[in-house]
C-alpha positions in Angstrom: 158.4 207.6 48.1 161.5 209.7 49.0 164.6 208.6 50.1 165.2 209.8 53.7 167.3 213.1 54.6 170.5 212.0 56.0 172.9 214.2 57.3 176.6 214.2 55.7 179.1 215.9 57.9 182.0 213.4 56.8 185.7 212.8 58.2 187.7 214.2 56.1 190.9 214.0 54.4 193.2 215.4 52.1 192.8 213.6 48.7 196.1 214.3 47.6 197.9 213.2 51.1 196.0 210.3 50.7 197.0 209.3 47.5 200.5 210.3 48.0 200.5 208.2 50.8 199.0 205.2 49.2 201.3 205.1 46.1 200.4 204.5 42.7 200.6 200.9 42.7 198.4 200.8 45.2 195.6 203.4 44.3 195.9 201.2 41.0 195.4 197.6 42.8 192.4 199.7 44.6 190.8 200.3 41.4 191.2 197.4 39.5 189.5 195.2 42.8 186.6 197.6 42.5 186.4 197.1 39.2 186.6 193.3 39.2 183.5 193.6 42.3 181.7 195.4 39.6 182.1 192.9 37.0 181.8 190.0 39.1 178.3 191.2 40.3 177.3 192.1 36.8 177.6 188.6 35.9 176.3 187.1 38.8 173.3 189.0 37.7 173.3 187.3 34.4 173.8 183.6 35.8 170.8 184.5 38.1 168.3 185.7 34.9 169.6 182.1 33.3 168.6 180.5 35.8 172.6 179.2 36.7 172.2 180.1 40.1 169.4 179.6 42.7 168.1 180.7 46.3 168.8 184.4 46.7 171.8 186.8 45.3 172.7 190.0 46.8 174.5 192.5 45.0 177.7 195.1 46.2 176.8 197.2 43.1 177.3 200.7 44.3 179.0 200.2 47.8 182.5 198.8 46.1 184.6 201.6 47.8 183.7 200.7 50.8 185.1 197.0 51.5 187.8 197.4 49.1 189.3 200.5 50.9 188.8 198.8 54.3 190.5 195.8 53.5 193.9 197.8 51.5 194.0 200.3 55.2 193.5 197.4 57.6 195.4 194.3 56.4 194.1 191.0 55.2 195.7 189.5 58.8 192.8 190.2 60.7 189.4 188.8 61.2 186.9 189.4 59.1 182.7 188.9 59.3 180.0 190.4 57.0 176.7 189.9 55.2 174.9 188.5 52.9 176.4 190.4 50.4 179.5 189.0 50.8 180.9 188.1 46.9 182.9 191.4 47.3 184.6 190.8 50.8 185.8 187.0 49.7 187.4 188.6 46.9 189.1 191.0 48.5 190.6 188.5 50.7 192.0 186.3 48.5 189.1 183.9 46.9 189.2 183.8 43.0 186.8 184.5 40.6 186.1 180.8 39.9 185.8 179.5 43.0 182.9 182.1 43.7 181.6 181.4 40.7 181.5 177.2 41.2 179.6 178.4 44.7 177.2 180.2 43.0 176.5 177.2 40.3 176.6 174.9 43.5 179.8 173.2 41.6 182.0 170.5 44.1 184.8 173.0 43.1 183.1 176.2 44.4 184.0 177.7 47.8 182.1 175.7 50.3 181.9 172.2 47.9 178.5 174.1 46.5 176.8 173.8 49.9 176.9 177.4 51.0 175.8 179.6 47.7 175.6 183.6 47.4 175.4 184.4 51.5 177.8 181.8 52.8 181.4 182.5 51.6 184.3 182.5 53.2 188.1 182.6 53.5 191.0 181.8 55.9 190.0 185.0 57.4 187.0 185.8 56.9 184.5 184.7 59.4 181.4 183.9 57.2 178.9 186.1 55.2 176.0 185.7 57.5 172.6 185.4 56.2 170.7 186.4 59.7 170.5 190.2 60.0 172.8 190.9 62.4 174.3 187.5 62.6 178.0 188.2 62.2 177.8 191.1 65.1 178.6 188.9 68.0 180.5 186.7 66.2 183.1 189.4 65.4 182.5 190.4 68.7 183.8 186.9 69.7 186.9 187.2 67.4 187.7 190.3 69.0 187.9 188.8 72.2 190.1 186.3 71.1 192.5 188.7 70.0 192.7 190.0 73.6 192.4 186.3 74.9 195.6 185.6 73.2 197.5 188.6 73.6 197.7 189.4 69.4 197.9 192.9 69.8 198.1 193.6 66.1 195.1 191.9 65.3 191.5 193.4 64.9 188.3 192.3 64.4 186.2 193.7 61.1 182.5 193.3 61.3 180.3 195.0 58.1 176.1 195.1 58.4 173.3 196.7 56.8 171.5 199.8 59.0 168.5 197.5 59.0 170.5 195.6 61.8 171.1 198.8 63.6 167.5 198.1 65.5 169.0 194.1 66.4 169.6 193.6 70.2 173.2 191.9 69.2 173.9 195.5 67.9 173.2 197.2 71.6 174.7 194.1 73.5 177.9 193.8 71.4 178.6 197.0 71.3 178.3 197.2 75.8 180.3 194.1 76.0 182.9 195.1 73.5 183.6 198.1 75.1 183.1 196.6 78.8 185.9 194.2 78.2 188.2 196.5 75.5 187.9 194.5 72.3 189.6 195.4 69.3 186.9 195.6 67.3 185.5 197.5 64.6 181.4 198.1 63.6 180.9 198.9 60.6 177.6 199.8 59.3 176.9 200.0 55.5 174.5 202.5 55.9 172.3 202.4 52.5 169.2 204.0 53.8 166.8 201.1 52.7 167.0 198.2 55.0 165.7 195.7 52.7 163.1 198.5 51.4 161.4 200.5 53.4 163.0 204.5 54.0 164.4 204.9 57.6 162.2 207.7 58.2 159.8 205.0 58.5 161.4 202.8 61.1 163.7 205.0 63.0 162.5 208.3 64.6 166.1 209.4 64.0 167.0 209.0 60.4 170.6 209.3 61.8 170.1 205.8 63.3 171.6 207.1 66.6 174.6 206.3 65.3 177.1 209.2 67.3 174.7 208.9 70.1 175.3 204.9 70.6 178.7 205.6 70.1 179.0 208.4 72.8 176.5 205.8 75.2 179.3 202.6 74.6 182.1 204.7 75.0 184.2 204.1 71.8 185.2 206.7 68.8 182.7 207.2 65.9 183.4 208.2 62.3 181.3 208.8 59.7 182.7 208.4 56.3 181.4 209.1 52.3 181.0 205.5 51.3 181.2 206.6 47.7 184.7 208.0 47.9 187.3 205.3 48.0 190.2 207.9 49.2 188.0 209.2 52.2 186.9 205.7 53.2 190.4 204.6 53.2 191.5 207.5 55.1 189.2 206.8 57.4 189.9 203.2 58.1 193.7 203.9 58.3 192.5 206.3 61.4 190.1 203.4 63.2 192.8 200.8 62.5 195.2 202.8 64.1 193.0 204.0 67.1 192.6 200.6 68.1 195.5 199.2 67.5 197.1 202.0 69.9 194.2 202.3 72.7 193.1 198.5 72.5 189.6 199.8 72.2 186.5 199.5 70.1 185.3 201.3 67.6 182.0 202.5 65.4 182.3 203.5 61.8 179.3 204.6 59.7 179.5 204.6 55.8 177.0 206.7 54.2 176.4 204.7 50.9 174.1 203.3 48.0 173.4 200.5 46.3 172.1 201.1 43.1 169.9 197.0 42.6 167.1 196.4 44.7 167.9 194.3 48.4 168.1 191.6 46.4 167.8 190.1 42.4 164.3 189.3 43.1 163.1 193.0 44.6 162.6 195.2 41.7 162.6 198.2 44.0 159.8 200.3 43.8 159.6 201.8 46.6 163.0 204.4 45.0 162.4 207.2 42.6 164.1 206.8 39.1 165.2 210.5 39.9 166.8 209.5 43.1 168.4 206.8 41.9 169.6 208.1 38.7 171.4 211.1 41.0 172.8 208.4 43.2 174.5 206.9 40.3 176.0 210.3 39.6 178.3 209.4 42.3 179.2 205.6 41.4 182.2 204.6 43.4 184.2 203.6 40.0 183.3 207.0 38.9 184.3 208.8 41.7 188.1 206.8 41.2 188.5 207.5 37.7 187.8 210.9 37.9 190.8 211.6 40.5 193.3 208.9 38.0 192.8 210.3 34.9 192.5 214.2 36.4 196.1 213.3 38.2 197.3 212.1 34.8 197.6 208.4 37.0 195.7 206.7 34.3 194.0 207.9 30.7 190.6 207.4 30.0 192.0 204.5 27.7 193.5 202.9 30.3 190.5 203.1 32.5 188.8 201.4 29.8 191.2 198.5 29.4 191.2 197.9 33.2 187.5 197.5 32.6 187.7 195.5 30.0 190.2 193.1 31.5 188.1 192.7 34.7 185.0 191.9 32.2 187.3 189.6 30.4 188.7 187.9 33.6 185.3 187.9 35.2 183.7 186.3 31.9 186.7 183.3 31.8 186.0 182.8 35.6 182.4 182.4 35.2 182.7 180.2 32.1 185.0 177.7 33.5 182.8 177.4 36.8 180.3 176.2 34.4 181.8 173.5 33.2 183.0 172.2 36.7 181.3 169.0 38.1 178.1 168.6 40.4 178.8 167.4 43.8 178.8 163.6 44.6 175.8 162.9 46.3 178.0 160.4 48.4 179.3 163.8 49.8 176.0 165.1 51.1 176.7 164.7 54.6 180.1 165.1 54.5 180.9 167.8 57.6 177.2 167.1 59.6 177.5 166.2 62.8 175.4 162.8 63.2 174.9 159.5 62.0 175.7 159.2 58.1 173.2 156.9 55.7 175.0 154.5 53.5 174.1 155.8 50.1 174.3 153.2 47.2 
């Protein structure tokens, strides 16, 4: 099976501007979070094959840029909603390493006491990695509203999904009411081309997912942006965050991306091409990066390498001590239920 034709006429930016305008302390932060994604999934993947962690585990392999340049253009103070594949977005705003990791172990130290696992993290502002297909769209519609509601004109509301949730109703009805009402809010749709796995030429009669079109029908601007190119990506969020900062309107945003695991740990992905796959790896986000650092003379190909290697070290620490933490007290079980509790002897 063959991956679907997608058209690429991407927003586009100066690379140089860019970087000149980010700084090299930032275009270094940038790089080392995307490698610390990398090597936080890597391992996840490893806890998973050893049985440390249970239920399912989504990885960001492949779609780093994408989050990571999002989050460094818009601001961590602003509301955030996305996925199940949501390790990559709590990091980004502010969880550690070993919190995630005590999650994923179900540890009373992890991020949500070890209740919540791989597809419900969180932070102060981020809304919830939702496990639902299309789950977080309304609710970032809703933060969006309470933006307006209470008059915080700086404030935006940043919702990432999958194009599999491009066919949800919540898509179509959030996207009427947002611009009905003028919420600040961004859609952002991590477009990888396989739903869970199954091409869009076989569930969309436009492989474009109607994307501009929707746009165009809700009234709001529409970008579409190289999901693999951390500078463009950036660019491009700097320019949404901007527009609706200044017009109080929303906004749709389409990242052309791929993720290089199957939908999940368990799908082996058969349904891709080794070919295809192995090309789409040719243009790996972290590759992509250290091309432009080290052809800039920003970083060496050393110092690449120890930024790796200190993410792998950090990531391996993390993981380590998360193992060691302590189980949960059952006595806690129904700590934060709503209801009657049981005693528990």
């Amino acid at each position: 099976m063959t991956e679907p034709h997608l058209s690429h006429v991407f927003f586009q930016g100066n690379p140089d501007a860019i970087a000149s305008a980010l700084g090299t302390e930032n275009l270094l932060e940038m790089f080392r979070q995307m490698n610390l994604i990398r090597q936080f999934e890597l391992r996840t993947e490893i806890g998973y094959q050893q049985g440390k962690i249970g239920g399912f585990l989504h990885l960001y392999i492949g779609q780093e840029a994408i989050q990571t340049a999002a989050v460094k253009a818009i601001g961590l103070e602003n509301w955030w909603s996305t996925t199940y594949r949501c390790h990559a977005l709590a990091l980004l705003l502010g969880e550690t390493p070993h919190s995630l990791f005590a999650e994923l172990y179900g540890r009373s130290t992890g991020n949500a006491g070890g209740r919540g696992g791989s597809m419900h993290l969180y932070s102060r502002r981020m809304l919830g990695g939702f496990a639902i297909v299309g789950g977080g769209i309304p609710v970032a519609t809703g933060a969006a509203l309470s933006c307006k509601y209470l008059e915080k004109k700086n404030e935006i509301s940043i919702c990432f999904f999958g194009d599999g949730a491009v066919g949800q109703g919540v898509f179509h009805e959030s996207l009427n009411i947002a611009s009905l009402w003028s919420l600040p809010c961004l859609y952002v749709v991590e477009n990888n081309k396989w739903s869970m796995g199954t091409p869009l030429c076989r569930t969309m009669t436009n492989h474009d997912l109607f994307l501009e079109d929707a746009a165009k029908t809700y009234d709001m601007r529409y970008l579409r942006l190289d999901g693999m190119d951390i500078l463009q990506c950036y660019a491009g969020f700097k320019e949404a965050y901007r527009h609706i900062i200044n017009e109080q309107r929303p906004m749709l945003i389409e990242c052309h991306t791929d993720r290089f695991r199957g939908h999940s740990i368990s799908d082996p992905a058969l349904y891709r091409m080794k070919e295809e796959l192995k090309a789409c790896m040719e243009r790996d986000p972290l590759l992509i990066m250290k091309a432009y650092l080290v052809s800039h003379n920003i970083l060496s190909e050393e110092q690449c390498s120890a930024v790796e290697k200190s993410c792998r070290e950090e990531i391996v620490a993390a993981a380590s001590a998360a193992d060691a933490d302590p189980w949960p007290d059952i006595r806690e079980l129904e700590e934060g239920v709503y209801g009657p509790t049981l005693e528990i002897s």
